[in-house]
N, C-alpha and C positions, 0 to 999 in steps of 0.2 A: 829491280822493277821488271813484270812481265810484258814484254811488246809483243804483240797480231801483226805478223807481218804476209799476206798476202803475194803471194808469186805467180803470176801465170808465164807458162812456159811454152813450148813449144815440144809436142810427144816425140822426143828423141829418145836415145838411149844414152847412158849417163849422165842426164840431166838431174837426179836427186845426187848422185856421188858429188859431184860438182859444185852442188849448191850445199851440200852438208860440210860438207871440206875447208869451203868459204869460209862458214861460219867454225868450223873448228884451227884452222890454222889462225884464224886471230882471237883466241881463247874463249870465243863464247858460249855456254852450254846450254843445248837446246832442250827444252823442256818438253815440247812436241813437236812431232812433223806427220803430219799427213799430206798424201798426194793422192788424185784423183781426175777422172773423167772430166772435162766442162760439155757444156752445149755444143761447140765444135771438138768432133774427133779428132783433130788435127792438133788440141792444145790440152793442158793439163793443169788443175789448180795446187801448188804447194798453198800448205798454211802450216806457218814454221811459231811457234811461239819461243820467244828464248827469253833470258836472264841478259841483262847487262844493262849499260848506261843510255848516252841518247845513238839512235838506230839509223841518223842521217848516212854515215860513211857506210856503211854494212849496206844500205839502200843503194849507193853511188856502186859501191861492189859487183850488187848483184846486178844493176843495168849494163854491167861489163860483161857478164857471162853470154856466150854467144846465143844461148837458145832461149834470152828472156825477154819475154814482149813485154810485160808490165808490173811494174811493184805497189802493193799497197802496205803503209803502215795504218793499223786500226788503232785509232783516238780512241781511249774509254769512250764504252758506250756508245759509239757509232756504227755498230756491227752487232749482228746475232749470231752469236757464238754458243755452238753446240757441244756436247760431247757422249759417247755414251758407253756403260760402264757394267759389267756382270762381277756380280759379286754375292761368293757362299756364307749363309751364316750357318751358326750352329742352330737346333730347332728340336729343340724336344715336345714331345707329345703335346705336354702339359704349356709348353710356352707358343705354339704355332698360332693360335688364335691371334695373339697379343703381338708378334713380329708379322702376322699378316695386316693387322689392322696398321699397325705404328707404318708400314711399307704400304699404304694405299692411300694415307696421310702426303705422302711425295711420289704420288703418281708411282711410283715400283711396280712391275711388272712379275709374278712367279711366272719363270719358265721354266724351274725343277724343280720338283718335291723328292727326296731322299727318303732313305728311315731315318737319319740324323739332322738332316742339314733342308733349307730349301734357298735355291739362288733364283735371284733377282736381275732386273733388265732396268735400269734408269737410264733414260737418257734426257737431255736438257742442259741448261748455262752448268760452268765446271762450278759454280757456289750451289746449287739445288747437291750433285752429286755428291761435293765435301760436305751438308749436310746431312745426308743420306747415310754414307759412308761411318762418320759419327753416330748417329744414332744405330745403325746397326753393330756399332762396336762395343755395343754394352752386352749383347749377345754373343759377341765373338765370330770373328769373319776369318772362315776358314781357307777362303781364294780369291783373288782379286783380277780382275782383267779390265784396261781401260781403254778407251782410243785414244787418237791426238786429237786434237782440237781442228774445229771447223768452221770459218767464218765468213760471210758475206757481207756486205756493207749495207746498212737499212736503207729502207727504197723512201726516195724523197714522201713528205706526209701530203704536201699543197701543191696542185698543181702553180707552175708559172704565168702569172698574169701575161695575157696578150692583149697588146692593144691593136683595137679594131683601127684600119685606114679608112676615112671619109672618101 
């Protein structure tokens, strides 16, 4: 099973070695990692996806590492998670109309037209792009580039009832 596990850290230096390490010395394999800027310069958001069982102790772990202010594990569906993906198809003359239409069906972006090929820009949830992905492999996909995954936690929908004091 895939766990969202959310890091924010503190912008040191070997703070990804350290949290990758973690997770590699107790056998788990990561599926993705990305790290990035937050709203303070002074902090950094990992979002680690990996493979394995339940992600309580890995959680307890990473509160142990010195430069970590906060862990989130994401619940199905409690988060909007991104990801985004370039990928070459093959594209002959005769078939570009048909691969352009089929790629504007999922949002697909051309940002190159070749003489043989023309690649694409998807970005969106990692199921829009495994769709994508597929149906562009009836065509034949000549290169593939993906990010890691990206997520935040959905912002409440209702505001909280206050009650008013008499």
């Amino acid at each position: 099973m895939k766990h969202v596990i959310a890091v924010l850290v503190e912008n040191k230096p070997g703070v990804l070695a350290r949290v990758s390490t973690m997770f590699a010395r107790r056998g788990f394999n990561i599926h993705s990692l990305t790290v990035g800027p937050t709203e303070d310069p002074t902090m950094s958001r990992m979002t680690v996806v990996v493979d394995g069982p339940e992600m309580e102790q890995i959680v307890k772990q990473l509160y142990k590492l010195v430069h970590t202010v906060k862990v989130t594990e994401f619940e199905p569906g409690t988060a909007i998670e991104r990801e985004i993906m370039l990928v070459r198809v093959n594209a002959s003359p005769k078939l570009r109309g048909e691969i352009l239409d089929a790629a504007r069906v999922c949002d697909a972006k051309a940002v190159d037209v070749g003489v043989t090929t023309i690649t694409f820009e998807v970005t969106g949830p990692p199921d829009r792009l495994a769709d994508f992905l597929q149906l562009m492999s009836t065509y034949g996909v000549t290169s593939l580039a993906k990010s890691g995954r990206i997520a935040l936690a959905r912002d409440q929908k209702t505001a909280k009832s206050q009650s008013k004091s008499a």
